[in-house]
C-alpha positions in Angstrom: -36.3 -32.1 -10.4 -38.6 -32.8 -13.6 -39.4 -30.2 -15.9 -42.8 -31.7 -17.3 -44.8 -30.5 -20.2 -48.1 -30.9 -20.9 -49.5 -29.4 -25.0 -53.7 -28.8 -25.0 -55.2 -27.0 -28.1 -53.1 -24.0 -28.3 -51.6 -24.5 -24.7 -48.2 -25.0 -23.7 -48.3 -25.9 -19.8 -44.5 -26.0 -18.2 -44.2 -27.5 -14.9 -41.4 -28.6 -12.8 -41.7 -31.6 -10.1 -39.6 -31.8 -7.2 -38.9 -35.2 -5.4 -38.6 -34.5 -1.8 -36.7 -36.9 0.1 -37.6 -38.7 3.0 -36.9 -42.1 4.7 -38.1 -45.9 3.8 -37.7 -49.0 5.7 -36.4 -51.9 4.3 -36.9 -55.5 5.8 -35.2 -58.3 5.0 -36.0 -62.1 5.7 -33.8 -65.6 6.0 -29.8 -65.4 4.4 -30.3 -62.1 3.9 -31.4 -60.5 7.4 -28.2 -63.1 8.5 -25.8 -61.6 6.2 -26.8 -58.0 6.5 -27.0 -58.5 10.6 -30.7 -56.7 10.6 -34.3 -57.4 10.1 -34.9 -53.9 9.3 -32.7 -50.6 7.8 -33.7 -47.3 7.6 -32.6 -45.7 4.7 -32.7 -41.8 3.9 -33.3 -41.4 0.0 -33.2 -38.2 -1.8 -35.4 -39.2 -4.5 -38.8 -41.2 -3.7 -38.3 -43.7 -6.6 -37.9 -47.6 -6.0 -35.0 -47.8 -7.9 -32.9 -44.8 -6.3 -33.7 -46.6 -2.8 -32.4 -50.2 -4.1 -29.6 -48.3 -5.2 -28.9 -46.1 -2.3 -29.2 -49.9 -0.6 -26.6 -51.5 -2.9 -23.9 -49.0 -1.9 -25.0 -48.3 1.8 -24.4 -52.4 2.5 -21.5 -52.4 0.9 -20.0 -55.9 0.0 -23.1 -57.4 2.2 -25.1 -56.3 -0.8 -24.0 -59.5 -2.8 -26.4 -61.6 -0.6 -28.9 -59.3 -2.4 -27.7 -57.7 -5.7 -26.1 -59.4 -8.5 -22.3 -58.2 -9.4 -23.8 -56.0 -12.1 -25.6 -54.3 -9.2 -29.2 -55.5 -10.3 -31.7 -57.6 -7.8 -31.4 -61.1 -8.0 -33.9 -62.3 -10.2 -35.3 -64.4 -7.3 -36.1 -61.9 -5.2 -39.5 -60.2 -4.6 -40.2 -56.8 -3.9 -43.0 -55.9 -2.0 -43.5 -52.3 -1.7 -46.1 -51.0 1.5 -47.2 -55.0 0.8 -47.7 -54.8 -2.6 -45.6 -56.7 -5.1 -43.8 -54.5 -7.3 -44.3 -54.7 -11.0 -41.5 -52.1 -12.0 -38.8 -50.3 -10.0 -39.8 -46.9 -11.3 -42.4 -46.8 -8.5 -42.7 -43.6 -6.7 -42.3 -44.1 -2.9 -43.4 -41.6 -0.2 -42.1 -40.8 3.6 -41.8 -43.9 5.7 -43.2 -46.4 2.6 -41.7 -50.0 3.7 -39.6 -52.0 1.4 -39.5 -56.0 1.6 -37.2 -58.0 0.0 -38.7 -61.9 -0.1 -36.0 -64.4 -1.1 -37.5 -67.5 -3.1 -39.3 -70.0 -0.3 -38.4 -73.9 -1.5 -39.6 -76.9 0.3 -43.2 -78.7 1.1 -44.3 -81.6 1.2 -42.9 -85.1 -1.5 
């Protein structure tokens, strides 16, 4: 819950927003779908932020989440997040029901 407020001219406007949970998908690719065992999780998150579901993640995979997260809980820095295919810029993106979650690792190789 966010109790939001919003001044205009001689106006006080109160409002409270509620997050309403729902379910994301995450996929995963390479070393990571290995370790983890799964292309794909379904995750239930009570609050539709990017950051709540990489943390719901961190503790739902346990000590398969070091493939992911470093051991201050935070993404690798190599990692991309794409977000319903879109890369995302900040993890304080809002997320709805069933929004898909992809978790690149860094791609090496090509041609010497």
């Amino acid at each position: 819950m966010l109790i939001c407020c919003v001044e205009e001219k001689n106006y006080k406007y109160f409002f409270v927003k509620f997050s309403v949970p729902g379910t994301v998908k995450f996929r995963f690719y390479l070393t990571a779908r290995e370790v983890i065992g799964s292309k794909e999780l379904l995750l239930q998150v009570d609050e539709m932020k990017l950051n709540r579901a990489m943390e719901l993640l961190r503790k739902k995979l346990g000590e398969k989440a070091s493939v992911i997260f470093d051991s201050d809980g935070n993404l690798k820095p190599y990692y991309t997040v794409l977000v319903n295919g879109k890369v995302a810029r900040s993890m304080e993106i809002e997320l709805s029901d069933g929004s898909e979650i992809q978790l690149l690792p860094p791609v090496g190789g090509g041609l010497s």
